[in-house]
mmCIF entry with sequence, helices, sheets and N, C-alpha, C, O atoms, coordinates in Angstrom:
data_MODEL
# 
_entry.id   MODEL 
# 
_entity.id                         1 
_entity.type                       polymer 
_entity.pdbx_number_of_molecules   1 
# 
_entity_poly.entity_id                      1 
_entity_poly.type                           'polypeptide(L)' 
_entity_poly.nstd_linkage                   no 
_entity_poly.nstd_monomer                   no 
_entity_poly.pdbx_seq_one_letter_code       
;(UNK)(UNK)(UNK)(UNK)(UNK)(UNK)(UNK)(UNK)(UNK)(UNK)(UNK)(UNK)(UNK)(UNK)(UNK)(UNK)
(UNK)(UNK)(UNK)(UNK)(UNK)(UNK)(UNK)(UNK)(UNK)(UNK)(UNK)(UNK)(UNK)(UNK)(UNK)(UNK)
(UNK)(UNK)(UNK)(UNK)(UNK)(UNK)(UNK)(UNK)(UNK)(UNK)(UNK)(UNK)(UNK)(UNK)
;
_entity_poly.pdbx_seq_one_letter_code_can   XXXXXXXXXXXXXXXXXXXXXXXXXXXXXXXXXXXXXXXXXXXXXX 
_entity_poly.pdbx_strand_id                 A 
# 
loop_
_entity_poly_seq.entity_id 
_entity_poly_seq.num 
_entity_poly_seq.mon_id 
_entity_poly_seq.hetero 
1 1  UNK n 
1 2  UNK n 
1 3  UNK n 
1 4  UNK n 
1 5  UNK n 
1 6  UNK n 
1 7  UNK n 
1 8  UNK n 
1 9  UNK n 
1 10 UNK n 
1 11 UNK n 
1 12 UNK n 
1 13 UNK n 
1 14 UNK n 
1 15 UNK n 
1 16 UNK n 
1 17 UNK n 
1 18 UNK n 
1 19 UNK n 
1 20 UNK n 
1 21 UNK n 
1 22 UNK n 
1 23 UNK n 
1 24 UNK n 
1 25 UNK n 
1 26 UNK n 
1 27 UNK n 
1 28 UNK n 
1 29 UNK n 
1 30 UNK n 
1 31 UNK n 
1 32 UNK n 
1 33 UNK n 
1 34 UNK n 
1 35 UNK n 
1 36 UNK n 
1 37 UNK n 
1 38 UNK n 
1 39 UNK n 
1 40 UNK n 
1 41 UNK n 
1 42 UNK n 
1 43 UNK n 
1 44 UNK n 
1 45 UNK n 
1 46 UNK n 
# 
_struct_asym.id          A 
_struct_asym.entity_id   1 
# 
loop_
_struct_conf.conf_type_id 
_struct_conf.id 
_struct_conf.pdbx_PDB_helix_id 
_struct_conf.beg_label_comp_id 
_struct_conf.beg_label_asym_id 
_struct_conf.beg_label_seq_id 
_struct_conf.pdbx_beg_PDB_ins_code 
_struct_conf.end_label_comp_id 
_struct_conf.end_label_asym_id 
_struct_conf.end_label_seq_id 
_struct_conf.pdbx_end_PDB_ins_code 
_struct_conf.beg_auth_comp_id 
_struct_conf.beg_auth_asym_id 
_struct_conf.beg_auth_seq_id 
_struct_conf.end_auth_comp_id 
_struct_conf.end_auth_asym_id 
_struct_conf.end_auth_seq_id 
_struct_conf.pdbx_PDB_helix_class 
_struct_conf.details 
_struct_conf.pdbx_PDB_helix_length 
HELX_P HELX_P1 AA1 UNK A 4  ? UNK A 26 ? UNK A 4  UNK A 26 1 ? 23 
HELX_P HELX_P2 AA2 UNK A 30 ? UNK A 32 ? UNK A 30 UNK A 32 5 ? 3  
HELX_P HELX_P3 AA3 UNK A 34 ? UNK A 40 ? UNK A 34 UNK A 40 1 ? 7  
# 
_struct_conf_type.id          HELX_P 
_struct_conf_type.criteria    ? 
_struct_conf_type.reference   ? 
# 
loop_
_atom_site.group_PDB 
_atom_site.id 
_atom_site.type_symbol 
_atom_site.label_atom_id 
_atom_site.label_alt_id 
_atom_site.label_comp_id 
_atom_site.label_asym_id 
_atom_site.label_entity_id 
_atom_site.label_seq_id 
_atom_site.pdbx_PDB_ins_code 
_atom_site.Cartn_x 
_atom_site.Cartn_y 
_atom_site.Cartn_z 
_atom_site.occupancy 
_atom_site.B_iso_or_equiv 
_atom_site.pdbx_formal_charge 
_atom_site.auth_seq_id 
_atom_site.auth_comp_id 
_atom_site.auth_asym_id 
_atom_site.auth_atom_id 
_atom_site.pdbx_PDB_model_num 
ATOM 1   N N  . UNK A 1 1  ? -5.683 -27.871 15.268  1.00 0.00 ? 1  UNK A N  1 
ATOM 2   C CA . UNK A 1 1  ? -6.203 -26.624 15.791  1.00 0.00 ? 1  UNK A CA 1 
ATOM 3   C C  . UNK A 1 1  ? -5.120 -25.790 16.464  1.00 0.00 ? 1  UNK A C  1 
ATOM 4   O O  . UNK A 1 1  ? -5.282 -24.586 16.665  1.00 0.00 ? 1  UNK A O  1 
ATOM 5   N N  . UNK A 1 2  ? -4.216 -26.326 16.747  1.00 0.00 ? 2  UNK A N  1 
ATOM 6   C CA . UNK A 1 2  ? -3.278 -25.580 17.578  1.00 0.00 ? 2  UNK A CA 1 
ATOM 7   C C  . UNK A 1 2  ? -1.993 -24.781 16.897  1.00 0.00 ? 2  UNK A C  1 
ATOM 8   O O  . UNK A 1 2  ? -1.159 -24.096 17.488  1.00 0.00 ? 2  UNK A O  1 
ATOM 9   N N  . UNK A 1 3  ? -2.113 -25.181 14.951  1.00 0.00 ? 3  UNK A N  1 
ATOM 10  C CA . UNK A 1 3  ? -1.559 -24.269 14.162  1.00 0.00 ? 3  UNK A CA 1 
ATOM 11  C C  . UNK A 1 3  ? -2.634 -23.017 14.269  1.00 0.00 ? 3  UNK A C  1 
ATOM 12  O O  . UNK A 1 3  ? -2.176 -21.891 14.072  1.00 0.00 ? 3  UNK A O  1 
ATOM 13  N N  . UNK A 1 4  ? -3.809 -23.134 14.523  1.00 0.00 ? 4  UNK A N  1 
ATOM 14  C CA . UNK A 1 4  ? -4.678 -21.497 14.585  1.00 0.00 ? 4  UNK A CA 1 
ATOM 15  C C  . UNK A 1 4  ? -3.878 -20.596 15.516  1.00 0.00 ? 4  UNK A C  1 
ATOM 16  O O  . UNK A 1 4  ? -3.595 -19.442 15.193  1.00 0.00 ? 4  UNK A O  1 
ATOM 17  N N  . UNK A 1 5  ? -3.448 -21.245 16.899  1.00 0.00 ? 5  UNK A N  1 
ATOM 18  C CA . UNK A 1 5  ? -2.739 -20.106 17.938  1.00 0.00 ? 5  UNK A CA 1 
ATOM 19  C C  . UNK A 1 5  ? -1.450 -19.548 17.270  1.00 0.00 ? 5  UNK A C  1 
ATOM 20  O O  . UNK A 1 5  ? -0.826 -18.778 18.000  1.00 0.00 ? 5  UNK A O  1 
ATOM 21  N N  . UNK A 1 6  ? -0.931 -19.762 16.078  1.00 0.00 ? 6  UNK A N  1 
ATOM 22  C CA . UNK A 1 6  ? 0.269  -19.120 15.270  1.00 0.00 ? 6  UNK A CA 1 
ATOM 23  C C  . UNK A 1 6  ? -0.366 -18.411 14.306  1.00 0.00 ? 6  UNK A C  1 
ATOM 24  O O  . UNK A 1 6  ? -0.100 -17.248 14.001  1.00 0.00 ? 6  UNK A O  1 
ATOM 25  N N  . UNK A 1 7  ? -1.154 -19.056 13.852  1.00 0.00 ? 7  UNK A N  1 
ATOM 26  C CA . UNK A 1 7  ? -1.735 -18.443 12.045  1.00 0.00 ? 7  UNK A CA 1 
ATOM 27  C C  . UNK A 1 7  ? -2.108 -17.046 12.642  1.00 0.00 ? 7  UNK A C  1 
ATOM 28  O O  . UNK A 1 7  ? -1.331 -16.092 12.636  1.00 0.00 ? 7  UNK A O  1 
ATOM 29  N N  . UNK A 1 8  ? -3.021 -17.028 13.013  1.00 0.00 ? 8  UNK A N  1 
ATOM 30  C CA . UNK A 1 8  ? -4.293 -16.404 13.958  1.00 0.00 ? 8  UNK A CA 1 
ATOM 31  C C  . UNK A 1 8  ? -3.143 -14.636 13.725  1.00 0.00 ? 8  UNK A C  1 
ATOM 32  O O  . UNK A 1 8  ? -3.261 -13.772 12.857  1.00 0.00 ? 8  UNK A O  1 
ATOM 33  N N  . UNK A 1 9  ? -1.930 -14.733 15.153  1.00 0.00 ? 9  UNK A N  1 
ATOM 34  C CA . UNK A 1 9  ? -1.547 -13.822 15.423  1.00 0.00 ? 9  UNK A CA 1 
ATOM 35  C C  . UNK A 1 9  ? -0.774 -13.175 14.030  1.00 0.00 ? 9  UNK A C  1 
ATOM 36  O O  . UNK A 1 9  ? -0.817 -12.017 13.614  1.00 0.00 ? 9  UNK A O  1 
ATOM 37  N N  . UNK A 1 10 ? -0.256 -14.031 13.628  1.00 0.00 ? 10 UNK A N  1 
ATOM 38  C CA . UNK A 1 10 ? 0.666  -13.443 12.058  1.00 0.00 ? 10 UNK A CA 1 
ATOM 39  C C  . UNK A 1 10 ? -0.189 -12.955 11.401  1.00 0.00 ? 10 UNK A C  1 
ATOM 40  O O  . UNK A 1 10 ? 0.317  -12.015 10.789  1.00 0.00 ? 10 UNK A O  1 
ATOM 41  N N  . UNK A 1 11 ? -1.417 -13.074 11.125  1.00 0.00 ? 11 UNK A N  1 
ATOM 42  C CA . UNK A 1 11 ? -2.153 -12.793 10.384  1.00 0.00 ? 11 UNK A CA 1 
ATOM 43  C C  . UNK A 1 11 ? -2.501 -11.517 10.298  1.00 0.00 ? 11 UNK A C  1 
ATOM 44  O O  . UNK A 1 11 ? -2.586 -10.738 9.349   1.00 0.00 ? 11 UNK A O  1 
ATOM 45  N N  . UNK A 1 12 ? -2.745 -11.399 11.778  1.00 0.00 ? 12 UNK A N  1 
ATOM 46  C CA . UNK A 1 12 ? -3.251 -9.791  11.934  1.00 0.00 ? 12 UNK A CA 1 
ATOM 47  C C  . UNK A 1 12 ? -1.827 -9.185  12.252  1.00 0.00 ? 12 UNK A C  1 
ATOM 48  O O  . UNK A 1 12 ? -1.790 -7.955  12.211  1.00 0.00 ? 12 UNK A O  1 
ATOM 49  N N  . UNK A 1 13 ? -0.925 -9.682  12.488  1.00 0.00 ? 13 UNK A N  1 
ATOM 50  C CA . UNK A 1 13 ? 0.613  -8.515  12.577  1.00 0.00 ? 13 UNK A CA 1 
ATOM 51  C C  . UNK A 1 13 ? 0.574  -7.744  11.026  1.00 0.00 ? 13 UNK A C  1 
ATOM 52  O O  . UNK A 1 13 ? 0.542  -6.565  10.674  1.00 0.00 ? 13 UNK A O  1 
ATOM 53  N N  . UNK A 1 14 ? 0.598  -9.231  10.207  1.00 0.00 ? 14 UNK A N  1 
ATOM 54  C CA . UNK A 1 14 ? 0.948  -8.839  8.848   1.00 0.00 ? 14 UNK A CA 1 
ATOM 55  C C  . UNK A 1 14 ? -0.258 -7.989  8.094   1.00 0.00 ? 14 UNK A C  1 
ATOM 56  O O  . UNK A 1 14 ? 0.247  -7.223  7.274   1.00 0.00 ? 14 UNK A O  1 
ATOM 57  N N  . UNK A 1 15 ? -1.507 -7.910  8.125   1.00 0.00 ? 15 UNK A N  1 
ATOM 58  C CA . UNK A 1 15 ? -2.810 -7.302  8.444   1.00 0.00 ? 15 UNK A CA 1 
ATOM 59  C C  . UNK A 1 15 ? -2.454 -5.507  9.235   1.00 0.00 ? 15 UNK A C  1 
ATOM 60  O O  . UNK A 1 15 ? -2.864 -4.457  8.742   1.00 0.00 ? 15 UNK A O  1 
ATOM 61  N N  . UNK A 1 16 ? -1.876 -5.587  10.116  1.00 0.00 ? 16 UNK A N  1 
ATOM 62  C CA . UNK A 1 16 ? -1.207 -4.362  10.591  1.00 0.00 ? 16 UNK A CA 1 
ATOM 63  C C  . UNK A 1 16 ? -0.028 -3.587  9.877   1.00 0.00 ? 16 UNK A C  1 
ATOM 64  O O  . UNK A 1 16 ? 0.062  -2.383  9.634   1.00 0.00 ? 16 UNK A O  1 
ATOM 65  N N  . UNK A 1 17 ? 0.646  -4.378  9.672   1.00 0.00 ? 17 UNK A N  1 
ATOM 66  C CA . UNK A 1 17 ? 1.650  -3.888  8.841   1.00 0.00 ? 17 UNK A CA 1 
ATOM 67  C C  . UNK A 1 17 ? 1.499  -3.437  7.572   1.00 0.00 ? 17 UNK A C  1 
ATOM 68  O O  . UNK A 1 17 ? 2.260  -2.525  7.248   1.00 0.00 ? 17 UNK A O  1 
ATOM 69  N N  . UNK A 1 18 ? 0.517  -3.932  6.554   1.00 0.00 ? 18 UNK A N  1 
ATOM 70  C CA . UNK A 1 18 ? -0.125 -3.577  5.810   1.00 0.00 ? 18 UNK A CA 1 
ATOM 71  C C  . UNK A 1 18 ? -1.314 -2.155  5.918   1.00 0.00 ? 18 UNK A C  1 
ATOM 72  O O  . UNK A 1 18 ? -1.623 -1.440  4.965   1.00 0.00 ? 18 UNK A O  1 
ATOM 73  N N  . UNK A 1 19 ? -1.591 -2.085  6.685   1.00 0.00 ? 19 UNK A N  1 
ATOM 74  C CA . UNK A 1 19 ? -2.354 -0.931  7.464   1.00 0.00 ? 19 UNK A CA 1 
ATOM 75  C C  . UNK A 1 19 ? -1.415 0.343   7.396   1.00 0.00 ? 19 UNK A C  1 
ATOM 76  O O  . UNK A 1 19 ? -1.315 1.260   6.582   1.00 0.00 ? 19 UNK A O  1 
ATOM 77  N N  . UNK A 1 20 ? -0.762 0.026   8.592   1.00 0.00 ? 20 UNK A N  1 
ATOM 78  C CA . UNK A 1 20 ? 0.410  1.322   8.569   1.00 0.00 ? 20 UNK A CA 1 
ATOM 79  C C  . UNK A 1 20 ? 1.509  1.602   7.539   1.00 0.00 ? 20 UNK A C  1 
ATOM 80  O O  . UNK A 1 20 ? 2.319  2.489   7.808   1.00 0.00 ? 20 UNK A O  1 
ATOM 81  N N  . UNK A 1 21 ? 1.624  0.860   6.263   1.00 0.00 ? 21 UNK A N  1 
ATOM 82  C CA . UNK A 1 21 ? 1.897  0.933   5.096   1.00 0.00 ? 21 UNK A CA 1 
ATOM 83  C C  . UNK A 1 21 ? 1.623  1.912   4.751   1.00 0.00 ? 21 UNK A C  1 
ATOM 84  O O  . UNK A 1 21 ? 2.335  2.916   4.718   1.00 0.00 ? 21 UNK A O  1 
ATOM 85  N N  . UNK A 1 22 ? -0.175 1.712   4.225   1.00 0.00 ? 22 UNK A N  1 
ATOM 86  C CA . UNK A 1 22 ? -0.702 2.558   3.657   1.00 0.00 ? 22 UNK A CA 1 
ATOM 87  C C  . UNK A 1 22 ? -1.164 3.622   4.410   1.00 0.00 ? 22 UNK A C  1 
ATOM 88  O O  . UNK A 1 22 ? -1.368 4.692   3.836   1.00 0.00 ? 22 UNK A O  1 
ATOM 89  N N  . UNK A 1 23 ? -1.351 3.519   5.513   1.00 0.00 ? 23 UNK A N  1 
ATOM 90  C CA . UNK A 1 23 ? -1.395 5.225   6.087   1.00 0.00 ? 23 UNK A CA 1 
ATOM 91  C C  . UNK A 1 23 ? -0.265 6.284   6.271   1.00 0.00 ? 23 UNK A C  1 
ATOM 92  O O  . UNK A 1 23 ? -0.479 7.465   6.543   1.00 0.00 ? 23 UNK A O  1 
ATOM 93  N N  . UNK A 1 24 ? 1.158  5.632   6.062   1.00 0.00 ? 24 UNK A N  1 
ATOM 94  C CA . UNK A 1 24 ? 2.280  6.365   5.523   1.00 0.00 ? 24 UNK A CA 1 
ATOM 95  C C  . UNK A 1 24 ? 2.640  6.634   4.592   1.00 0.00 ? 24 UNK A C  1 
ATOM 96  O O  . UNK A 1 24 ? 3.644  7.326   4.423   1.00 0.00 ? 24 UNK A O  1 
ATOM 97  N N  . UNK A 1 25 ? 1.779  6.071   3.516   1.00 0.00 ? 25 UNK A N  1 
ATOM 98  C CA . UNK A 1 25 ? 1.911  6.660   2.059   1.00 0.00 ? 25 UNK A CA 1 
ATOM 99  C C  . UNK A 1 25 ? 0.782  7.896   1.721   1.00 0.00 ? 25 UNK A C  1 
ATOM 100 O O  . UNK A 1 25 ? 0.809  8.975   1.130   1.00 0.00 ? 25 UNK A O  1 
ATOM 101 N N  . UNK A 1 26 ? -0.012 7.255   2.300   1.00 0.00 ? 26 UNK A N  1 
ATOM 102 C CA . UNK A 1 26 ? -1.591 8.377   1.757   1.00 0.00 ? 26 UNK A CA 1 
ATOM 103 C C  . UNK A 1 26 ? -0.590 9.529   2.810   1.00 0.00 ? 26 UNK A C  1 
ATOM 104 O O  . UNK A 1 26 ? -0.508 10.514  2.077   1.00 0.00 ? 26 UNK A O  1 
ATOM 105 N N  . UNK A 1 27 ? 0.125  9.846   4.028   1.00 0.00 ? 27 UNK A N  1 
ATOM 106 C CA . UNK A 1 27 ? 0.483  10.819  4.676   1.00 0.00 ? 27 UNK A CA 1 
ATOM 107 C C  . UNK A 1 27 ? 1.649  11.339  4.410   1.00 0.00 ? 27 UNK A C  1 
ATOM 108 O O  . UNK A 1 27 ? 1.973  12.300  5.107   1.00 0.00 ? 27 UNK A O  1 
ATOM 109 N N  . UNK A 1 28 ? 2.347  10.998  3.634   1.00 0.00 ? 28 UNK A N  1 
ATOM 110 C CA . UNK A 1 28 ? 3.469  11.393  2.842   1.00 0.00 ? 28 UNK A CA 1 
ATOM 111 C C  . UNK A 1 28 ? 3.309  11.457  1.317   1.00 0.00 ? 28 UNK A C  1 
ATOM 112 O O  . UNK A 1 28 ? 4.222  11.205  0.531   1.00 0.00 ? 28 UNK A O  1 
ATOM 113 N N  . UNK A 1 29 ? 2.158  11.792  0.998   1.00 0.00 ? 29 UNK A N  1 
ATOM 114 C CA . UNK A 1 29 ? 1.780  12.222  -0.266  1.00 0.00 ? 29 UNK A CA 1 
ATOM 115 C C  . UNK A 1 29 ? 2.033  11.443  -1.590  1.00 0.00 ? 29 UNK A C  1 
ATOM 116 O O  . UNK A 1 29 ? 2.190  11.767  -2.767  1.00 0.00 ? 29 UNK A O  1 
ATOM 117 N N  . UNK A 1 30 ? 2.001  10.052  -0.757  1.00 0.00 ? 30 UNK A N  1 
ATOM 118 C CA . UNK A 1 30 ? 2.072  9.273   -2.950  1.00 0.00 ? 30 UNK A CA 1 
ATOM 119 C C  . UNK A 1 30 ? 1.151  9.517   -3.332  1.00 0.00 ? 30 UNK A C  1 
ATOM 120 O O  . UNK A 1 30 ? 1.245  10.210  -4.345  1.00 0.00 ? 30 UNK A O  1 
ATOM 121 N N  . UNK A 1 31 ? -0.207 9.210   -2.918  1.00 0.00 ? 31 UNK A N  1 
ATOM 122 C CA . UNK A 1 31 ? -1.768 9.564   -4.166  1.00 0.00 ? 31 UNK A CA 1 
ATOM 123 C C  . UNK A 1 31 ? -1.988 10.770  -4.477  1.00 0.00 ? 31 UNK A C  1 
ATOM 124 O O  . UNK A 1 31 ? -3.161 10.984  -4.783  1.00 0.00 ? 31 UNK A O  1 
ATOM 125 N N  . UNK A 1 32 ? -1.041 11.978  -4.530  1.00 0.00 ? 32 UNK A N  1 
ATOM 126 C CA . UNK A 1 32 ? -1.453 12.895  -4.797  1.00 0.00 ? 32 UNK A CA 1 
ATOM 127 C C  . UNK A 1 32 ? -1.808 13.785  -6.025  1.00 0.00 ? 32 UNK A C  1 
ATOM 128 O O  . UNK A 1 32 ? -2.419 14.837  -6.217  1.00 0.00 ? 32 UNK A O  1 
ATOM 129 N N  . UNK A 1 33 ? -1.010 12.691  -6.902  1.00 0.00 ? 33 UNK A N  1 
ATOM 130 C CA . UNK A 1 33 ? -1.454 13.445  -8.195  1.00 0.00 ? 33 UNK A CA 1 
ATOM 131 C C  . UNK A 1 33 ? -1.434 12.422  -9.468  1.00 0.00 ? 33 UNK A C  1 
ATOM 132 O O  . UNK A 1 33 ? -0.655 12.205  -10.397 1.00 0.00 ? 33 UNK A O  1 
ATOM 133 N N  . UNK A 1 34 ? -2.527 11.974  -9.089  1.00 0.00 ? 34 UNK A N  1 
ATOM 134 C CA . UNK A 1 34 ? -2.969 10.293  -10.016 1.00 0.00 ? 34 UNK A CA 1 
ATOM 135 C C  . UNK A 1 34 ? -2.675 11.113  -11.662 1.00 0.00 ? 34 UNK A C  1 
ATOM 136 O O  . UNK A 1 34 ? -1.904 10.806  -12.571 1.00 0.00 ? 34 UNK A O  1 
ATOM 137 N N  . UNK A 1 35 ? -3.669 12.252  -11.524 1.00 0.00 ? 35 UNK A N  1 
ATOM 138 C CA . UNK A 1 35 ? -3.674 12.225  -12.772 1.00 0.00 ? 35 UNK A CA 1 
ATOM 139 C C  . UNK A 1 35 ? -2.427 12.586  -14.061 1.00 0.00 ? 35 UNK A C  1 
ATOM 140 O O  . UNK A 1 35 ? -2.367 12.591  -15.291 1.00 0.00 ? 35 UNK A O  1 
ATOM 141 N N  . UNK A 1 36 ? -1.446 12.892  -12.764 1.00 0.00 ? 36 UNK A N  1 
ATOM 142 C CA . UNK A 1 36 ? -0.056 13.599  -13.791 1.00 0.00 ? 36 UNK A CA 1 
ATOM 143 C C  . UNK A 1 36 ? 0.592  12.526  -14.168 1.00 0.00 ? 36 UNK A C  1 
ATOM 144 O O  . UNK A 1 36 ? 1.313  12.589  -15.164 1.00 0.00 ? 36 UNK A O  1 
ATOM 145 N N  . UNK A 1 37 ? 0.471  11.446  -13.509 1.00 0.00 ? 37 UNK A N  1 
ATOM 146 C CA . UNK A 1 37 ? 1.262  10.375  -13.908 1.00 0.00 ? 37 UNK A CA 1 
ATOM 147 C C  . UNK A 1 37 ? 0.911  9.489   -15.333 1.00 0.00 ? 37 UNK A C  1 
ATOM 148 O O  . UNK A 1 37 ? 1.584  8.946   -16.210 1.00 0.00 ? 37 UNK A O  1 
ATOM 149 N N  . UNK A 1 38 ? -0.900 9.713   -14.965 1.00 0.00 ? 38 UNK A N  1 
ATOM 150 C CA . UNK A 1 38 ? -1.292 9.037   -16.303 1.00 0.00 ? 38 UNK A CA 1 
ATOM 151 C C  . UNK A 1 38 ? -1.484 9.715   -17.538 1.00 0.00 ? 38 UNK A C  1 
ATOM 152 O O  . UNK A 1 38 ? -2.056 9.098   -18.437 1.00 0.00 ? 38 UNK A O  1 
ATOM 153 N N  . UNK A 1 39 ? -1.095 10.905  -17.739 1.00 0.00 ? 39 UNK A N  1 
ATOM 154 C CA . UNK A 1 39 ? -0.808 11.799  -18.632 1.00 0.00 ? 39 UNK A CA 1 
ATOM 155 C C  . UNK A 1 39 ? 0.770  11.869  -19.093 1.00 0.00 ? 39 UNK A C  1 
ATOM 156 O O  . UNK A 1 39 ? 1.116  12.325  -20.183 1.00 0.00 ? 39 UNK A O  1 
ATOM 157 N N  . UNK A 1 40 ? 1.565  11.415  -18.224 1.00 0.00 ? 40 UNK A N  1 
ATOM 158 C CA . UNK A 1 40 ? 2.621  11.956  -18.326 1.00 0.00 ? 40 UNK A CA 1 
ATOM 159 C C  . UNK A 1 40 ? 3.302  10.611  -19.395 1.00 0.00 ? 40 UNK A C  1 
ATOM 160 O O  . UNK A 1 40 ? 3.911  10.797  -20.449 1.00 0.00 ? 40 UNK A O  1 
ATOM 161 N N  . UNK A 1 41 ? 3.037  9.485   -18.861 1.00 0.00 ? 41 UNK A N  1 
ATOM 162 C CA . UNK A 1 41 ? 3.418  8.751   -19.970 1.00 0.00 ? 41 UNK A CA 1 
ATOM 163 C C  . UNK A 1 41 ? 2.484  8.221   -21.453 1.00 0.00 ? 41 UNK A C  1 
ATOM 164 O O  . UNK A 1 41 ? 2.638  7.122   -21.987 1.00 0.00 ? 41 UNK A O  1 
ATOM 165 N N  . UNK A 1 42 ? 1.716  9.073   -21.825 1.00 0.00 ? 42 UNK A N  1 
ATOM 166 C CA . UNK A 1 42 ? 1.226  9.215   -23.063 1.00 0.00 ? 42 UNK A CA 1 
ATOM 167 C C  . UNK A 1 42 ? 2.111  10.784  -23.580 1.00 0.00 ? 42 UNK A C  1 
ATOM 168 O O  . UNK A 1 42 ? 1.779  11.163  -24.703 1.00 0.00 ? 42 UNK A O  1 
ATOM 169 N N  . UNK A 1 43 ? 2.822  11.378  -23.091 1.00 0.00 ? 43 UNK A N  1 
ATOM 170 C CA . UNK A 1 43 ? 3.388  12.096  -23.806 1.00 0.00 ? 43 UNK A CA 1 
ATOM 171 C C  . UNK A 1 43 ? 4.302  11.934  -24.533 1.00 0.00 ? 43 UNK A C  1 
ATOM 172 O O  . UNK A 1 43 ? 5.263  11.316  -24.073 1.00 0.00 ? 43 UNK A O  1 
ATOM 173 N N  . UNK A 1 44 ? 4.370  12.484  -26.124 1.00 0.00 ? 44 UNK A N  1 
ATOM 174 C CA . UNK A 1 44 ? 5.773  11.724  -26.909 1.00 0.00 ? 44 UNK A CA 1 
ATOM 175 C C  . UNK A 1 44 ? 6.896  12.630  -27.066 1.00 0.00 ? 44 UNK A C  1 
ATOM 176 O O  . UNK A 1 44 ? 6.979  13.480  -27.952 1.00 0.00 ? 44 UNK A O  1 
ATOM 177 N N  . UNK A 1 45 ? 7.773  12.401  -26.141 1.00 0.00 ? 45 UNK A N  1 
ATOM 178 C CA . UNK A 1 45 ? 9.096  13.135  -26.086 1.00 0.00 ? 45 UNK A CA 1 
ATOM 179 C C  . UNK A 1 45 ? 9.537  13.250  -27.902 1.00 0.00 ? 45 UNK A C  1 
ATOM 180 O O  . UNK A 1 45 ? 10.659 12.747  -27.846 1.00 0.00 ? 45 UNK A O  1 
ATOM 181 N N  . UNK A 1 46 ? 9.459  13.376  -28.440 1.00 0.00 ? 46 UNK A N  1 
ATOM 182 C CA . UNK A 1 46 ? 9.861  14.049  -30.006 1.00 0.00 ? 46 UNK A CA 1 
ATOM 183 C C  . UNK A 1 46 ? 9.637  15.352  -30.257 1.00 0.00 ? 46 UNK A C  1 
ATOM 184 O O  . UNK A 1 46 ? 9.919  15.826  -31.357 1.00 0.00 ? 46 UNK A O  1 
# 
């Protein structure tokens, strides 16, 4: 039980870190344009 007082806290650091990941991406604009990307590689450069 006394590996829980380690697991426990890493868990949610890494849980956090993962968090503020993605709220610096959605706020610096990666999802912004899903759909150009999936268009863009069905196009045939010829």
């Amino acid at each position: 039980m006394s590996v829980l007082v380690f697991l426990i806290p890493i868990a949610l650091l890494l849980g956090g870190l993962g968090l503020v990941a993605f709220i610096w991406s959605v706020r610096s604009d990666q999802y912004s344009d899903m759909e150009g990307a999936a268009r863009r590689i069905l196009n045939d450069p010829d």
